[in-house]
PDB file of N, CA, C and O in Angstrom, chain B, residues numbered from 101:
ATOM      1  N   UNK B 101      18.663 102.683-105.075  1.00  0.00           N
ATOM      2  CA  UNK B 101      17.683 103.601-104.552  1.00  0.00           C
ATOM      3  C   UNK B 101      18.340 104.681-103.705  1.00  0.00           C
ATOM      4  O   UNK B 101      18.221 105.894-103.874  1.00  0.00           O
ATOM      5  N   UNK B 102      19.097 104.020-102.712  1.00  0.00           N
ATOM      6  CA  UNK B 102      20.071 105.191-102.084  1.00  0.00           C
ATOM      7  C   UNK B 102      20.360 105.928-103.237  1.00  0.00           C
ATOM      8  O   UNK B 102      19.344 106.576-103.489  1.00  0.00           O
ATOM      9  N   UNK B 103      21.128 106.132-103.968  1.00  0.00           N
ATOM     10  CA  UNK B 103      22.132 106.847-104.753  1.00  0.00           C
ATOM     11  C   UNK B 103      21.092 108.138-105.314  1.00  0.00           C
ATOM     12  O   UNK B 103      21.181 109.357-105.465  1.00  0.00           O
ATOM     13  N   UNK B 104      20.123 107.123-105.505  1.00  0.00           N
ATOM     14  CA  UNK B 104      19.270 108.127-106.473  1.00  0.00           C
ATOM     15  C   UNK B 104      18.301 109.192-105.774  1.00  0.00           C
ATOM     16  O   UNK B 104      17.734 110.105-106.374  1.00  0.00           O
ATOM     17  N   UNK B 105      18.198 108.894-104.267  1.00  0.00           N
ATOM     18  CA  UNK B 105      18.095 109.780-103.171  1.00  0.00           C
ATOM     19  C   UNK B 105      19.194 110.967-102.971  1.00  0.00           C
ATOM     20  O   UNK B 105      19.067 112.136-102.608  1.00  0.00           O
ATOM     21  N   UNK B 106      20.004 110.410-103.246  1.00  0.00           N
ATOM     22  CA  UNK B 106      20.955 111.377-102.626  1.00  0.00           C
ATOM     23  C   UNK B 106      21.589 111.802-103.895  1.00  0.00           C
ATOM     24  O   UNK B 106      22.719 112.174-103.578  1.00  0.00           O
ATOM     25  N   UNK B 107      21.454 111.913-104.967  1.00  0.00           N
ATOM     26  CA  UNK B 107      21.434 112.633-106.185  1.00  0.00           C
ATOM     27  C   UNK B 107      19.818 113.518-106.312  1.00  0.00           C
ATOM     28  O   UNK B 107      19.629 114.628-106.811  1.00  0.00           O
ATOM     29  N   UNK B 108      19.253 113.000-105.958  1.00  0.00           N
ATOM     30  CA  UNK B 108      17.825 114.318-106.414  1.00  0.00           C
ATOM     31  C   UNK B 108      18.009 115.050-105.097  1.00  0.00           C
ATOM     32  O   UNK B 108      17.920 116.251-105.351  1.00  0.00           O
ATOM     33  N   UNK B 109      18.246 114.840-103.683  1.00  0.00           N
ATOM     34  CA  UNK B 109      18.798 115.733-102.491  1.00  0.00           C
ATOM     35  C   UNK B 109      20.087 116.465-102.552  1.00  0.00           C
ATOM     36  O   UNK B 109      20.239 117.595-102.087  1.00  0.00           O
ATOM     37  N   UNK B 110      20.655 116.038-102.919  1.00  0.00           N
ATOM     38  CA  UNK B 110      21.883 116.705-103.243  1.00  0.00           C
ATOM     39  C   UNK B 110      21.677 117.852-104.151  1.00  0.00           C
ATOM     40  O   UNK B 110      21.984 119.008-103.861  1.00  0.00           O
ATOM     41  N   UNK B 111      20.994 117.371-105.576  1.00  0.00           N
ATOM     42  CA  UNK B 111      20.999 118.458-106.354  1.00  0.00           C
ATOM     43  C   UNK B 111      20.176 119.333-105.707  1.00  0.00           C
ATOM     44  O   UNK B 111      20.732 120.428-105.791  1.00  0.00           O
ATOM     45  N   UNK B 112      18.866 119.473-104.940  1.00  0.00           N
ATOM     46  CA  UNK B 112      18.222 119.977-104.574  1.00  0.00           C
ATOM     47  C   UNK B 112      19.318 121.111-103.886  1.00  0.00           C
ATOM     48  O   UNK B 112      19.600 122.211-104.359  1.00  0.00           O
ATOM     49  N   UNK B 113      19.893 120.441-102.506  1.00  0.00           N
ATOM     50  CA  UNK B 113      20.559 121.438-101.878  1.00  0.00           C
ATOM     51  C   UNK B 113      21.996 121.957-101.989  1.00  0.00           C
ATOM     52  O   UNK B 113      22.627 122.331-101.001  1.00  0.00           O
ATOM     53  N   UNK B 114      22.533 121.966-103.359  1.00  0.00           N
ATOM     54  CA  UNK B 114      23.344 122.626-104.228  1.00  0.00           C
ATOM     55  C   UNK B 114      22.974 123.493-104.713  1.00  0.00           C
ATOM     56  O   UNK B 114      23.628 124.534-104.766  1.00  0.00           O
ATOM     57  N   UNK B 115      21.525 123.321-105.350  1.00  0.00           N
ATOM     58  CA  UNK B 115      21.007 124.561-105.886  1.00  0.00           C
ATOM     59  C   UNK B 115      20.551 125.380-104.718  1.00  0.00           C
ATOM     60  O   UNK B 115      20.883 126.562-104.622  1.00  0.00           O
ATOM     61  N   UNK B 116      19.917 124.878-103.970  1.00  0.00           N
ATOM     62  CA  UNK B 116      19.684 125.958-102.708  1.00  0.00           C
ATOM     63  C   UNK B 116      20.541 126.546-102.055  1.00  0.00           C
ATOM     64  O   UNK B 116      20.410 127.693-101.628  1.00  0.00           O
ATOM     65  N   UNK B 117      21.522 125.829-101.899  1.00  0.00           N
ATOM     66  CA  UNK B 117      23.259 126.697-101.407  1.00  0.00           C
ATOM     67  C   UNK B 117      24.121 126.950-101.988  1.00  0.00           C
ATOM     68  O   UNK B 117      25.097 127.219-101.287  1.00  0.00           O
ATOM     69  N   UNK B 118      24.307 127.018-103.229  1.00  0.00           N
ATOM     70  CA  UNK B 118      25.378 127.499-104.134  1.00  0.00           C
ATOM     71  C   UNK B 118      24.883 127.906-105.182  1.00  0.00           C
ATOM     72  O   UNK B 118      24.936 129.132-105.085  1.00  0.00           O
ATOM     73  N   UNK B 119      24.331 127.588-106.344  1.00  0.00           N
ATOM     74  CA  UNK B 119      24.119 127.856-107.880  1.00  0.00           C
ATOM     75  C   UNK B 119      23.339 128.776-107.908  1.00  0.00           C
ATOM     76  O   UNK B 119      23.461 129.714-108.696  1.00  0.00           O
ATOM     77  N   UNK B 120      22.549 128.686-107.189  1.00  0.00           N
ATOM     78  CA  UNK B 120      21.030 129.718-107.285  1.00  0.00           C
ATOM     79  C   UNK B 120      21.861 131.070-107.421  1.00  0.00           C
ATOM     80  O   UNK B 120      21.693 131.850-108.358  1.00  0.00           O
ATOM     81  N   UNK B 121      22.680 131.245-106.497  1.00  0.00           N
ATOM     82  CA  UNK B 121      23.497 132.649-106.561  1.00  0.00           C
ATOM     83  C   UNK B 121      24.164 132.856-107.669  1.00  0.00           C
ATOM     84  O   UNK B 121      24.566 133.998-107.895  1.00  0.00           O
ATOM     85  N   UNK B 122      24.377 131.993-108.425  1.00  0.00           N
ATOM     86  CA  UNK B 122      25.550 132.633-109.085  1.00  0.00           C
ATOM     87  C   UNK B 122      25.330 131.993-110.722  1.00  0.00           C
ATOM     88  O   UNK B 122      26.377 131.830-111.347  1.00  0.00           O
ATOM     89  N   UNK B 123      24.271 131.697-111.298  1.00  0.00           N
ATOM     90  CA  UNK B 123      24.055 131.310-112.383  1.00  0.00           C
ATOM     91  C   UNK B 123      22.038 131.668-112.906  1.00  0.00           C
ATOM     92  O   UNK B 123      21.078 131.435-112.172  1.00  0.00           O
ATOM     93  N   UNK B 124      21.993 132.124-114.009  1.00  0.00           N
ATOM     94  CA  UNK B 124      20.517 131.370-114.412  1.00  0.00           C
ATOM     95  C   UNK B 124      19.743 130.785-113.992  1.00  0.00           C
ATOM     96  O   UNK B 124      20.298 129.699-113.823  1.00  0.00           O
ATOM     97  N   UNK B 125      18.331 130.653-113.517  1.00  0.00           N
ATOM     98  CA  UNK B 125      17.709 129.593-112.867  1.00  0.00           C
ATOM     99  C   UNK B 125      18.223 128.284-113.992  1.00  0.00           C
ATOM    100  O   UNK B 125      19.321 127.776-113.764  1.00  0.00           O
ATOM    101  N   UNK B 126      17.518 127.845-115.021  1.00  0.00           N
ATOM    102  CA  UNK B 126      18.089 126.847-115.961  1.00  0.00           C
ATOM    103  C   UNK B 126      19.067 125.852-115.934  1.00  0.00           C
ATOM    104  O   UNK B 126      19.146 124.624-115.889  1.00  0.00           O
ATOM    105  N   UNK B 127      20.241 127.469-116.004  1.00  0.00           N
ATOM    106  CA  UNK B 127      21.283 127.052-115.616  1.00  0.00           C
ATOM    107  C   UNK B 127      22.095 126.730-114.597  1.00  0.00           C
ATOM    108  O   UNK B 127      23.229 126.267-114.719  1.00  0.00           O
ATOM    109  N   UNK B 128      21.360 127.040-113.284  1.00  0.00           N
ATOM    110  CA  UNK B 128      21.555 126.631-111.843  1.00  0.00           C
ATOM    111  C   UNK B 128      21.311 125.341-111.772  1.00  0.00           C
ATOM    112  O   UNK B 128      22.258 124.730-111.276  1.00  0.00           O
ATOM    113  N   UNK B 129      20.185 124.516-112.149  1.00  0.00           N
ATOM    114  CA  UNK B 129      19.552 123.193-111.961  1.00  0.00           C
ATOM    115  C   UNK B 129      20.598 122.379-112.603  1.00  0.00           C
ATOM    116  O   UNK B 129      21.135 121.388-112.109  1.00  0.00           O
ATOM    117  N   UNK B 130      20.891 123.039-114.056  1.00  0.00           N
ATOM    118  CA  UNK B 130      21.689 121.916-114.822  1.00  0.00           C
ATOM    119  C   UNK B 130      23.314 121.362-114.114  1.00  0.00           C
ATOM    120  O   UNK B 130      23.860 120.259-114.112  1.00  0.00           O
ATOM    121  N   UNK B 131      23.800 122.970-113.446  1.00  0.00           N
ATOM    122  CA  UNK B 131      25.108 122.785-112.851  1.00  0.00           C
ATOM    123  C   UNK B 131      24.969 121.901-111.672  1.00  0.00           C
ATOM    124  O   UNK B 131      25.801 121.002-111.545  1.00  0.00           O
ATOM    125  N   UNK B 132      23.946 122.045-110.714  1.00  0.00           N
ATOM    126  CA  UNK B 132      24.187 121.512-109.556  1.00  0.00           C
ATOM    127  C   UNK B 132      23.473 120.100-110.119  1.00  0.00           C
ATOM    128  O   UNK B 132      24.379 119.290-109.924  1.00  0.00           O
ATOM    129  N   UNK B 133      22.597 119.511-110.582  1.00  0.00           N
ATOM    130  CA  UNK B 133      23.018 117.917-111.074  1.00  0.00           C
ATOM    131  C   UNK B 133      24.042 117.391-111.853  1.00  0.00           C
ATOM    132  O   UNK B 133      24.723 116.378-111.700  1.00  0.00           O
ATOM    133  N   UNK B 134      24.038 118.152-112.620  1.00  0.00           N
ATOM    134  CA  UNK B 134      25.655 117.610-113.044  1.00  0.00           C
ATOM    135  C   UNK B 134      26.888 117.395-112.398  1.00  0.00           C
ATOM    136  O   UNK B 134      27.658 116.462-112.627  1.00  0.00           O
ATOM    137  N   UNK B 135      27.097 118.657-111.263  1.00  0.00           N
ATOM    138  CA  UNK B 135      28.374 118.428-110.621  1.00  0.00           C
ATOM    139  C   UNK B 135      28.188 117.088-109.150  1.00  0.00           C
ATOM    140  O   UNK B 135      29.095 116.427-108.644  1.00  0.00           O
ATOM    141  N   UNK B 136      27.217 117.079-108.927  1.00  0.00           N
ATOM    142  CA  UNK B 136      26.397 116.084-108.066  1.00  0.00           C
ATOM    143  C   UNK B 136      26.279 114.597-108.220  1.00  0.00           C
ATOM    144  O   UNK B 136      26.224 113.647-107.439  1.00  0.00           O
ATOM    145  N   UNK B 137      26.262 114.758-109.569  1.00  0.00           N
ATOM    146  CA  UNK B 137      25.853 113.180-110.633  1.00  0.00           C
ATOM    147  C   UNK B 137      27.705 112.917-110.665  1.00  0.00           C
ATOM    148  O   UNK B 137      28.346 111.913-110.353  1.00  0.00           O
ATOM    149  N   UNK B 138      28.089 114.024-111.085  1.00  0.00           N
ATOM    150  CA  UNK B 138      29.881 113.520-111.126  1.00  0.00           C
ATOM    151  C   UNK B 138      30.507 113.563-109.947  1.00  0.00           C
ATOM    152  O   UNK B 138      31.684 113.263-110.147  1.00  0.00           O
ATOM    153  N   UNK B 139      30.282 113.820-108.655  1.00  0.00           N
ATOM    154  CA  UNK B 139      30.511 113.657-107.321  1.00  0.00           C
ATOM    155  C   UNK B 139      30.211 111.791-107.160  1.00  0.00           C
ATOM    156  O   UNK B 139      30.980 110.838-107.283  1.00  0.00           O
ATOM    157  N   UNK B 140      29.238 111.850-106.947  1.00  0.00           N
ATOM    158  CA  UNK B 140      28.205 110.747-106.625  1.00  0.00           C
ATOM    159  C   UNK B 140      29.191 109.400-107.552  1.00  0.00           C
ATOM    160  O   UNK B 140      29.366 108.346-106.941  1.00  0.00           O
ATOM    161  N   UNK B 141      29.492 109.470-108.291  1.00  0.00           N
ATOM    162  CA  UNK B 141      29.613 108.504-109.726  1.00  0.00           C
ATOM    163  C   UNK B 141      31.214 108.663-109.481  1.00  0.00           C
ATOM    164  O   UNK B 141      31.711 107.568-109.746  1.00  0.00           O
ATOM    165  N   UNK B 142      32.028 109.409-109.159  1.00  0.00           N
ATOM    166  CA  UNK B 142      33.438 109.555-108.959  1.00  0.00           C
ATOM    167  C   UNK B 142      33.902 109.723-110.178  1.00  0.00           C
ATOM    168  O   UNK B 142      35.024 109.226-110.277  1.00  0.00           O
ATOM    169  N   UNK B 143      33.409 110.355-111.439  1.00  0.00           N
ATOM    170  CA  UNK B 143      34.123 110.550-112.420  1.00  0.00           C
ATOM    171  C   UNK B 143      34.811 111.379-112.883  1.00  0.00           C
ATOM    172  O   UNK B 143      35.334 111.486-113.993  1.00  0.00           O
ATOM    173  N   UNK B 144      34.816 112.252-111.637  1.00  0.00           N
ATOM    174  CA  UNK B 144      35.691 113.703-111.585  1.00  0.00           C
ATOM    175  C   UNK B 144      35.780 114.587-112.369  1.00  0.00           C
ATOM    176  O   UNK B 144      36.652 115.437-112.187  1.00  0.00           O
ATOM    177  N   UNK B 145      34.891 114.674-113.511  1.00  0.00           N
ATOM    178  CA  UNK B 145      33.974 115.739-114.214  1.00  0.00           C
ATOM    179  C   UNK B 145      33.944 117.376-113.620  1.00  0.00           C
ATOM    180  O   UNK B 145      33.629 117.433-112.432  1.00  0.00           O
ATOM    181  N   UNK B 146      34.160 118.386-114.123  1.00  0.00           N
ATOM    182  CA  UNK B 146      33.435 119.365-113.773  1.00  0.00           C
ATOM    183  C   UNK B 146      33.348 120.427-114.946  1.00  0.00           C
ATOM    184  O   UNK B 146      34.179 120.541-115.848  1.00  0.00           O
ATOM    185  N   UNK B 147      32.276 121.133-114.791  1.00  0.00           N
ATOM    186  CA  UNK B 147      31.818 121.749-115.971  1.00  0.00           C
ATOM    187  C   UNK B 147      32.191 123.418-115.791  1.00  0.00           C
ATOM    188  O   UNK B 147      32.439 124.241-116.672  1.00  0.00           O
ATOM    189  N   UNK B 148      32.133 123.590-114.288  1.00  0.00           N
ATOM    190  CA  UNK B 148      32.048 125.134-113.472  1.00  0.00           C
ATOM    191  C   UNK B 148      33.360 125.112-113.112  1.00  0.00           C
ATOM    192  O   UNK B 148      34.104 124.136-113.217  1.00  0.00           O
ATOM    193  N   UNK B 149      33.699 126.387-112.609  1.00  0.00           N
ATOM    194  CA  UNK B 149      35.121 126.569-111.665  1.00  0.00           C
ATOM    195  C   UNK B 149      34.194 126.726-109.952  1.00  0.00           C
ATOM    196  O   UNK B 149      33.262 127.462-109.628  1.00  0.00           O
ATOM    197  N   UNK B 150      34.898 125.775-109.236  1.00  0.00           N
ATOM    198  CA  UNK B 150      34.230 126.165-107.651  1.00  0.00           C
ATOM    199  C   UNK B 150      34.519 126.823-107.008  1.00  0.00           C
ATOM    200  O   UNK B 150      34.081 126.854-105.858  1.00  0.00           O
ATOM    201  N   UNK B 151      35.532 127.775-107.551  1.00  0.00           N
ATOM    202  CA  UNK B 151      36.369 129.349-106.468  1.00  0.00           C
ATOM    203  C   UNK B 151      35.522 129.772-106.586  1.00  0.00           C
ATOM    204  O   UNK B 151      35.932 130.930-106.517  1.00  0.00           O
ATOM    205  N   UNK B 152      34.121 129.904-106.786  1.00  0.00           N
ATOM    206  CA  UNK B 152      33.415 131.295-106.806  1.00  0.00           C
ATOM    207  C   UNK B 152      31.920 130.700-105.566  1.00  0.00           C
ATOM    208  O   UNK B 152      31.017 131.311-104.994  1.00  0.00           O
ATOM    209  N   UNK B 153      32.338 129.261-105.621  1.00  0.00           N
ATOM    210  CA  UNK B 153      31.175 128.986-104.923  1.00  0.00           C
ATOM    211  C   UNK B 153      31.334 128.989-103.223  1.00  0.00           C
ATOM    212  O   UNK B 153      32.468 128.876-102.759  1.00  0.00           O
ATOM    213  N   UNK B 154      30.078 129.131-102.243  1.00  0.00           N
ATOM    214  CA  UNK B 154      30.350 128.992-101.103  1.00  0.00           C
ATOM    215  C   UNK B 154      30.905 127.662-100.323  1.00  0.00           C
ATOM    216  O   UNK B 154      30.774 126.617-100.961  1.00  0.00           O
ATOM    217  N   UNK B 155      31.548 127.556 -98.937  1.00  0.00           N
ATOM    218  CA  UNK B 155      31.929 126.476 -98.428  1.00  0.00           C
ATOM    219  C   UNK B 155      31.383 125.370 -98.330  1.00  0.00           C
ATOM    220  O   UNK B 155      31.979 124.293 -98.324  1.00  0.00           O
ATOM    221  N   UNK B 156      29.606 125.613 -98.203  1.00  0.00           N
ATOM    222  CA  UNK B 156      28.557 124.899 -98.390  1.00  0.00           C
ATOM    223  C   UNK B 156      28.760 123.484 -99.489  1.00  0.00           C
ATOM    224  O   UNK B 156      28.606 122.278 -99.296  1.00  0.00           O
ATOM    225  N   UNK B 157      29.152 124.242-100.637  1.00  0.00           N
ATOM    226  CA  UNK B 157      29.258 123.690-101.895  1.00  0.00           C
ATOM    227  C   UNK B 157      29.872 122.672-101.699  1.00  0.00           C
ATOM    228  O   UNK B 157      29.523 121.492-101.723  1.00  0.00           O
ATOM    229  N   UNK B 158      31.012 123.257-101.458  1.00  0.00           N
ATOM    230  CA  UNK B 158      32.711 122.376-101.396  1.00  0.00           C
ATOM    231  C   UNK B 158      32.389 121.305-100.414  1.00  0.00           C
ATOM    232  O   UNK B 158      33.073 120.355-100.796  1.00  0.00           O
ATOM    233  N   UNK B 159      31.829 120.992 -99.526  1.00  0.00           N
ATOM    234  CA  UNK B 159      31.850 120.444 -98.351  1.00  0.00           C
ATOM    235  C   UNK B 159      30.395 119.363 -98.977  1.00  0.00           C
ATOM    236  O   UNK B 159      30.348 118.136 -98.887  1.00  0.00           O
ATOM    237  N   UNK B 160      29.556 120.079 -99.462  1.00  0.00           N
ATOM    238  CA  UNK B 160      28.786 118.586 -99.963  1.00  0.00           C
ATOM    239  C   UNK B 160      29.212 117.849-101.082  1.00  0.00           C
ATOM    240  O   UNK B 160      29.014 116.636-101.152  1.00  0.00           O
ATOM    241  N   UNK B 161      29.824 118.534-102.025  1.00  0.00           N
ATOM    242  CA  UNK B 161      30.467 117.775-103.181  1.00  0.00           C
ATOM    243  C   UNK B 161      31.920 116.691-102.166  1.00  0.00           C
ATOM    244  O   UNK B 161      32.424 115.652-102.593  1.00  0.00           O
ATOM    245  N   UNK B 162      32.149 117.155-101.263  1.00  0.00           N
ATOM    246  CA  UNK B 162      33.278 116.625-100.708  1.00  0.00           C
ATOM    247  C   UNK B 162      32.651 114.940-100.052  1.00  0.00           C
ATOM    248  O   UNK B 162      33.005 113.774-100.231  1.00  0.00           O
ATOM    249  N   UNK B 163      31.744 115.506 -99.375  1.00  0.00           N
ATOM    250  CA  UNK B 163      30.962 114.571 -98.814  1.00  0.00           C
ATOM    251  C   UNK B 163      29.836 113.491 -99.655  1.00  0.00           C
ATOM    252  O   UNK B 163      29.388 112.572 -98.970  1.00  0.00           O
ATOM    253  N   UNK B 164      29.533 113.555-100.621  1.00  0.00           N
ATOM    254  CA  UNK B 164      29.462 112.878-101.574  1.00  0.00           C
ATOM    255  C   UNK B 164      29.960 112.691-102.128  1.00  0.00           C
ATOM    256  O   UNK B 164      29.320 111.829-102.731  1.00  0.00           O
ATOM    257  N   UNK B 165      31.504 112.852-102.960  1.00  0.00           N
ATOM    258  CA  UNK B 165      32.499 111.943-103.485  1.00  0.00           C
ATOM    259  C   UNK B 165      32.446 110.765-102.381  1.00  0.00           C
ATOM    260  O   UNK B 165      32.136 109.599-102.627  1.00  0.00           O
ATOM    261  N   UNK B 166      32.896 111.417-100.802  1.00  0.00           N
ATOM    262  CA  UNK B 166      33.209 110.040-100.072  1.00  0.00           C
ATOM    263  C   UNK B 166      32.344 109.250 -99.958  1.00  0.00           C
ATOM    264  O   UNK B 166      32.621 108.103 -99.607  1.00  0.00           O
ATOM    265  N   UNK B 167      30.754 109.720-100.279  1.00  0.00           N
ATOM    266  CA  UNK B 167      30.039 108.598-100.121  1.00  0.00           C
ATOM    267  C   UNK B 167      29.887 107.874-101.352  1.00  0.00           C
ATOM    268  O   UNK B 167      29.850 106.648-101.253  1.00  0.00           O
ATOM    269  N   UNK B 168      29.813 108.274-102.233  1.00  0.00           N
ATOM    270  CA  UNK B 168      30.126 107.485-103.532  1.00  0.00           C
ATOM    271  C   UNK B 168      31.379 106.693-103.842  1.00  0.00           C
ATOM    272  O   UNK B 168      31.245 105.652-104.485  1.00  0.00           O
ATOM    273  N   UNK B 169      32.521 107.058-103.472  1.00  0.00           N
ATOM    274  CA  UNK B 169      33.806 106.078-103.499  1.00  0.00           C
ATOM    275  C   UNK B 169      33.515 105.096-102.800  1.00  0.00           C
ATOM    276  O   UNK B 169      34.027 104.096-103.302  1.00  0.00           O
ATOM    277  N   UNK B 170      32.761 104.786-101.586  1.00  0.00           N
ATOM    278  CA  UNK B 170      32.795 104.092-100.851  1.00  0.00           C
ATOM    279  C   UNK B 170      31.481 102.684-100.958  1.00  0.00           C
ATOM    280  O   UNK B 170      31.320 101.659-100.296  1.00  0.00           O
ATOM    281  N   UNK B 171      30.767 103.275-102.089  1.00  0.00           N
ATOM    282  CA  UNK B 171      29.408 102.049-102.390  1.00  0.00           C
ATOM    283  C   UNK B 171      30.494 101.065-103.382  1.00  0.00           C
ATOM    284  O   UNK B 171      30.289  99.852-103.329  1.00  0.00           O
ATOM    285  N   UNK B 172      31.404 101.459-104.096  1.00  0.00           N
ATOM    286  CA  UNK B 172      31.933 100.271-105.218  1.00  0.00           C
ATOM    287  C   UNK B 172      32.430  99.124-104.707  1.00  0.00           C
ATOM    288  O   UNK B 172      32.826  98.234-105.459  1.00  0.00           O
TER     289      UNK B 172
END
């Protein structure tokens, strides 16, 4: 239940702080669960390049890897 909180919050505020700017609506939603779901899951996936995104970004994907490495 955690996880799955903090995958629909997460994506939420990825798209609100990073994607929205810089992609498609569509295609905003799809990037920021995906890169979120592969944060979260530690499978080190990525679909985007993140040089273009704000610090925001970097710092929650950062912070959810660690919280996801740390449930196994």
């Amino acid at each position: 239940q955690t996880l799955m909180v903090l995958l629909i919050g997460g994506t939420v505020l990825l798209y609100w702080g990073t994607t929205q700017e810089l992609y498609p609506v569509s295609k905003a939603w799809r990037v920021a669960f995906f890169e979120i779901l592969s944060a979260i899951s530690t499978c080190g996936f990525a679909t985007v390049s993140y040089g273009n995104w704000r610090v925001f970004g970097w710092f929650l994907m950062t912070l959810l890897m660690i919280v996801g490495g740390g449930t196994g």
